[in-house]
FIPALUM-194338 format. One record per residue: chain; z, y negated, x negated of N, C-alpha, C in turn; residue number from 1. Coordinates in nm, 3 decimals, always signed. Last residue first. Layout:
+--------+---------+---------+---------+---------+---------+---------+---------+---------+---------+-----+
! chaine !     nc3 !     nc2 !     nc1 !    cac3 !    cac2 !    cac1 !     cc3 !     cc2 !     cc1 ! num !
+--------+---------+---------+---------+---------+---------+---------+---------+---------+---------+-----+
!      A !       Z !       Y !       X !       Z !       Y !       X !       Z !       Y !       X ! NUM !
...
+--------+---------+---------+---------+---------+---------+---------+---------+---------+---------+-----+
END
This chain:
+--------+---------+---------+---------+---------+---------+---------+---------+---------+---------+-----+
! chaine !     nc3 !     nc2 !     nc1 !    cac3 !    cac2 !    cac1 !     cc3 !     cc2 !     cc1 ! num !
+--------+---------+---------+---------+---------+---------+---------+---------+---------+---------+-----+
!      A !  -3.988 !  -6.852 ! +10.133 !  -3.968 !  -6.864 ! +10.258 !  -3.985 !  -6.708 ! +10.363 !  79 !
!      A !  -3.985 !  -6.916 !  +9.887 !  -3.891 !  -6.885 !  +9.887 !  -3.862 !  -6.810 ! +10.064 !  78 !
!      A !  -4.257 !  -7.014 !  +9.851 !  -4.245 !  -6.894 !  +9.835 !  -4.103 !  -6.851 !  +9.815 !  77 !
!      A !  -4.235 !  -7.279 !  +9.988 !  -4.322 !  -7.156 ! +10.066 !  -4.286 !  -7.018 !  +9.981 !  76 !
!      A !  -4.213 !  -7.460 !  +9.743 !  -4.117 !  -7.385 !  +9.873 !  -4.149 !  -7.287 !  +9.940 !  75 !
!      A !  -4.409 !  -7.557 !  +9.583 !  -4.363 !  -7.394 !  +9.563 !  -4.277 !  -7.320 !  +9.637 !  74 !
!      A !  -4.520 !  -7.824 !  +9.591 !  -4.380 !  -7.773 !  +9.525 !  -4.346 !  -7.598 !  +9.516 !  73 !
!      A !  -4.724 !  -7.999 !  +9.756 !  -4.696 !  -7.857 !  +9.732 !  -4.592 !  -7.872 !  +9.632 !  72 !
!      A !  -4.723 !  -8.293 !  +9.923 !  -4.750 !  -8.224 !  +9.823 !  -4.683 !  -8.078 !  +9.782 !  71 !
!      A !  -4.594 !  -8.541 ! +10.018 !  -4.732 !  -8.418 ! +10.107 !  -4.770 !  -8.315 !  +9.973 !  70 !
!      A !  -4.311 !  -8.341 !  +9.964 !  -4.397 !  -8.394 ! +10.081 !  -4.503 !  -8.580 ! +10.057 !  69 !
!      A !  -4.121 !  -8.257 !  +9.774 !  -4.245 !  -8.320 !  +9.725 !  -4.351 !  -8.406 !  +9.844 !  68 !
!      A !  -4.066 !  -8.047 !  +9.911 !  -3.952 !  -8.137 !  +9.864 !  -4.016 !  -8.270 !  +9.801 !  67 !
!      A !  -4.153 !  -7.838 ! +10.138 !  -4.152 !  -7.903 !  +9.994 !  -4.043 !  -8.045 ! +10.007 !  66 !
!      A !  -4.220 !  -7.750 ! +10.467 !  -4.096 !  -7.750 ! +10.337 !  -4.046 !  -7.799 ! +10.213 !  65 !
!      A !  -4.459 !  -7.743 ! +10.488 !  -4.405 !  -7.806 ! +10.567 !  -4.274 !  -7.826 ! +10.548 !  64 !
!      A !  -4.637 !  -7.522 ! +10.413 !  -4.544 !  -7.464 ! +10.481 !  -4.439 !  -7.542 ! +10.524 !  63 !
!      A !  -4.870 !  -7.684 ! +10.256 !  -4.897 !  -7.599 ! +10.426 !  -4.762 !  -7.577 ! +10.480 !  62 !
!      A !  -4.897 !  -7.943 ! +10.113 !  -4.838 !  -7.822 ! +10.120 !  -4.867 !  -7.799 ! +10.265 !  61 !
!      A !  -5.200 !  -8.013 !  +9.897 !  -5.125 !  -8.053 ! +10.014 !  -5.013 !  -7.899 ! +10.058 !  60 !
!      A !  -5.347 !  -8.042 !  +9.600 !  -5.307 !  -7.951 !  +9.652 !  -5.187 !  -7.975 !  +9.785 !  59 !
!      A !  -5.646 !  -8.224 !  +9.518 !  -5.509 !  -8.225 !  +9.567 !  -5.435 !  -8.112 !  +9.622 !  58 !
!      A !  -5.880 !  -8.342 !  +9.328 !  -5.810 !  -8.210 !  +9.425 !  -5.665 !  -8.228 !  +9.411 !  57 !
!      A !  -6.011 !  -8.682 !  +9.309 !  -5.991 !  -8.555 !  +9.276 !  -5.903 !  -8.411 !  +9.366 !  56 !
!      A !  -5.965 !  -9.006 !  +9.276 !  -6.042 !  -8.896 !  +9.331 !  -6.044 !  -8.775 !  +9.243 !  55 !
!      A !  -5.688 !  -9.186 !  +9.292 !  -5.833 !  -9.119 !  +9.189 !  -5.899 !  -9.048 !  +9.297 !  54 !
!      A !  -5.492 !  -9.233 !  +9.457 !  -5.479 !  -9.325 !  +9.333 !  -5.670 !  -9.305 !  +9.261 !  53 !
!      A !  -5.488 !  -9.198 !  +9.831 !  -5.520 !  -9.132 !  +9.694 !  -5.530 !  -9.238 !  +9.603 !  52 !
!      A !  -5.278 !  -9.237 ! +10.004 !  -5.327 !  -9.297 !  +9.953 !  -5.411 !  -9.254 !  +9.836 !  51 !
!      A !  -5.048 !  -9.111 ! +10.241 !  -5.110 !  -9.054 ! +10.134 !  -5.202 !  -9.147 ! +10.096 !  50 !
!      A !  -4.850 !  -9.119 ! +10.540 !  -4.962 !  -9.094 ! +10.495 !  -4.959 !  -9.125 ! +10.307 !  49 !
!      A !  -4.721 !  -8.849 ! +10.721 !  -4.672 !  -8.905 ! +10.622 !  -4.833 !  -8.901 ! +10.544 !  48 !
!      A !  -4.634 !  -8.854 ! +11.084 !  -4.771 !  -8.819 ! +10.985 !  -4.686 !  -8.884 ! +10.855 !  47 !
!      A !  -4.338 !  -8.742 ! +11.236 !  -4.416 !  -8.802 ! +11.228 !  -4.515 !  -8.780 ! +11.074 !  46 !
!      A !  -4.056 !  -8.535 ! +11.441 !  -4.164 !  -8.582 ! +11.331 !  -4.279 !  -8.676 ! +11.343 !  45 !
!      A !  -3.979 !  -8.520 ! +11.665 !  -3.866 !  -8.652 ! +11.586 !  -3.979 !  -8.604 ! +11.490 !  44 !
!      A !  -4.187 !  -8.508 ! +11.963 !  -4.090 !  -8.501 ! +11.884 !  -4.037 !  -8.577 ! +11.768 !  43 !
!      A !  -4.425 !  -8.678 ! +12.058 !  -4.255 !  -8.635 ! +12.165 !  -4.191 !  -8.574 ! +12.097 !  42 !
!      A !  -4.637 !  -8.536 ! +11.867 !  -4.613 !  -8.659 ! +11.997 !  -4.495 !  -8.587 ! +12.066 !  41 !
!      A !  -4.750 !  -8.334 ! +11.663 !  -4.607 !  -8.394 ! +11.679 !  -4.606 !  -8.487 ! +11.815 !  40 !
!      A !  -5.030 !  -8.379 ! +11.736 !  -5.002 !  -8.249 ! +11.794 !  -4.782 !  -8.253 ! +11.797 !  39 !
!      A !  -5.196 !  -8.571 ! +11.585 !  -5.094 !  -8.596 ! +11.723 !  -5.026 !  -8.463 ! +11.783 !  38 !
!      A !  -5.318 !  -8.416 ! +11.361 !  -5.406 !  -8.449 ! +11.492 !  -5.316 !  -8.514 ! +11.601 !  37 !
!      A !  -5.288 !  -8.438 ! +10.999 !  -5.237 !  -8.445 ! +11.149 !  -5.330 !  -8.485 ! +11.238 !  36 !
!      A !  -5.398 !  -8.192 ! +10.753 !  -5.364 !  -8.338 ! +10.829 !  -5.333 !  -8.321 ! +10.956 !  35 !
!      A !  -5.428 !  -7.940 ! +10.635 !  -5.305 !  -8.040 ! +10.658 !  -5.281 !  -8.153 ! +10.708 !  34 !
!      A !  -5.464 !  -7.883 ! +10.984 !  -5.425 !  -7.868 ! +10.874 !  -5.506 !  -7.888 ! +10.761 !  33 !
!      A !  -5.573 !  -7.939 ! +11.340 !  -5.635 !  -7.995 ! +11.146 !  -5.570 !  -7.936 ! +11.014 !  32 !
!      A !  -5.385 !  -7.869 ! +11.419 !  -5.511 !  -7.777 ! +11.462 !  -5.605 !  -7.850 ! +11.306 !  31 !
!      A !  -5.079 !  -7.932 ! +11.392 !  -5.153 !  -7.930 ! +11.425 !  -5.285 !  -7.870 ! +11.417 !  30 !
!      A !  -4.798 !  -7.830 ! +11.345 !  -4.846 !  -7.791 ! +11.475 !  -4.966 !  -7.844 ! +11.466 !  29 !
!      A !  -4.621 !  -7.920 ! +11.096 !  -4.719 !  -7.783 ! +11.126 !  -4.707 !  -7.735 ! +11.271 !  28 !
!      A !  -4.511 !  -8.150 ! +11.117 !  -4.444 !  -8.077 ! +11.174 !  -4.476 !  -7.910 ! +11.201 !  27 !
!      A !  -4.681 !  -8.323 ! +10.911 !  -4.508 !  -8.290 ! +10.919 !  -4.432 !  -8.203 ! +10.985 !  26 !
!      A !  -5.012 !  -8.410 ! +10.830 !  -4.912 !  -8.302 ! +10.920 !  -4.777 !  -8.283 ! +10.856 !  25 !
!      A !  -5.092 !  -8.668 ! +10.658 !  -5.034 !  -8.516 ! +10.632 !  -4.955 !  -8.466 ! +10.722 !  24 !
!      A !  -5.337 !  -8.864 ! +10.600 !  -5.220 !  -8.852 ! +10.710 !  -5.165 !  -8.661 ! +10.680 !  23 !
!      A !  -5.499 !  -9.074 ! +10.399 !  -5.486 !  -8.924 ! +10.439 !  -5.379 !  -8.921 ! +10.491 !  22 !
!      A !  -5.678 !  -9.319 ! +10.259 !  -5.576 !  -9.321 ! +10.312 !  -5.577 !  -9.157 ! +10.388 !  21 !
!      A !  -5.895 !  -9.407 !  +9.991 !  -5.872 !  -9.341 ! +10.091 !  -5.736 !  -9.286 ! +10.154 !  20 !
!      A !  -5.857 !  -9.455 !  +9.704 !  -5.854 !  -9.558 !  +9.766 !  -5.857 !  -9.515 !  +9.925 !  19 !
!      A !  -6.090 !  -9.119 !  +9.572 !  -5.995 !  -9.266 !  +9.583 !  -6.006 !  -9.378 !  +9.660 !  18 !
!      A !  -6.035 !  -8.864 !  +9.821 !  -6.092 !  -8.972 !  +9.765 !  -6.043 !  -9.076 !  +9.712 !  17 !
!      A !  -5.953 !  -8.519 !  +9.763 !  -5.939 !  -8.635 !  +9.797 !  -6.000 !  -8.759 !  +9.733 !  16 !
!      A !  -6.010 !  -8.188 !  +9.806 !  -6.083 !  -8.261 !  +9.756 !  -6.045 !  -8.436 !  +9.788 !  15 !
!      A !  -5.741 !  -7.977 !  +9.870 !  -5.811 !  -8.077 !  +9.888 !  -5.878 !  -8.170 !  +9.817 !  14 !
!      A !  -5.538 !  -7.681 !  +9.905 !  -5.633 !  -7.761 !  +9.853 !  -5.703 !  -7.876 !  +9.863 !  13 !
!      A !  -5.295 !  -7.596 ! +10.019 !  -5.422 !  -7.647 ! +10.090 !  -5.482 !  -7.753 !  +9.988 !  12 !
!      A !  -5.014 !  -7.345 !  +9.955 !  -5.097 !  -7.488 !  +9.960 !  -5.238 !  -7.477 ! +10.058 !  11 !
!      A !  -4.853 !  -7.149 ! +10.193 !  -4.941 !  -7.138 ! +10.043 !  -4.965 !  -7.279 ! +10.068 !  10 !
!      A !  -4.799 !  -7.039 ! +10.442 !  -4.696 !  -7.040 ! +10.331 !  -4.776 !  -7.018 ! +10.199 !   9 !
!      A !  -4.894 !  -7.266 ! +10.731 !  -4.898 !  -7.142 ! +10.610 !  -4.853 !  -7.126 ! +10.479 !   8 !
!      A !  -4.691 !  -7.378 ! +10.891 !  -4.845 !  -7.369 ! +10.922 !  -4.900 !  -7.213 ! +10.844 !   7 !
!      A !  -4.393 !  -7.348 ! +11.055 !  -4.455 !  -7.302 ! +10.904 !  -4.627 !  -7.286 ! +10.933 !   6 !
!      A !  -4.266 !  -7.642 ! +11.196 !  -4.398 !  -7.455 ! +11.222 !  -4.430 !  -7.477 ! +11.060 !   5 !
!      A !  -3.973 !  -7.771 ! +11.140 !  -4.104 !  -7.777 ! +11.143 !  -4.174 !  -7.615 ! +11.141 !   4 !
!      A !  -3.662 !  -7.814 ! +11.271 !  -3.750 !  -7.752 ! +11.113 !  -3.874 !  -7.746 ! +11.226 !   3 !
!      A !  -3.488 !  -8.079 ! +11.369 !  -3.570 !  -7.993 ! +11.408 !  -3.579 !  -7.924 ! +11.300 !   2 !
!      A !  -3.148 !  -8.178 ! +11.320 !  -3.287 !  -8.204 ! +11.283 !  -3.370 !  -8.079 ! +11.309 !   1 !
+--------+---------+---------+---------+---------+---------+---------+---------+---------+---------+-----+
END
């Protein structure tokens, strides 16, 4: 199994909407972080999308590691 580009080894904040659907970069290659732009195409990752329940801040993980995916967990700082 591949490992994924460490985009950045901290969260990404996000203001999310309810009832709004959000695509979360998997492979930290793309130019949107944290969301995905297709920048995975031709490899074994793909977008993992997200649904927000409320509206409110979300903390998305950058380093593409969590265990929690799309969501921050604190992996990045083992990294």
């Amino acid at each position: 199994m591949a490992e994924p580009h460490i985009a950045q080894k901290s969260s990404i904040p996000v203001e999310v909407e309810a009832g709004k659907t959000y695509y979360w970069c998997s492979c930290g290659l793309s130019a949107k972080q944290p969301f995905c732009d297709g920048s995975h195409k031709g490899s074994e990752f793909s977008p993992l999308a997200m649904t927000a329940d409320e509206s409110k801040t979300v903390r998305f993980c950058g380093c593409k590691h969590s265990k929690n995916a799309p969501f921050c967990d604190g992996s990045h700082k083992a990294l």
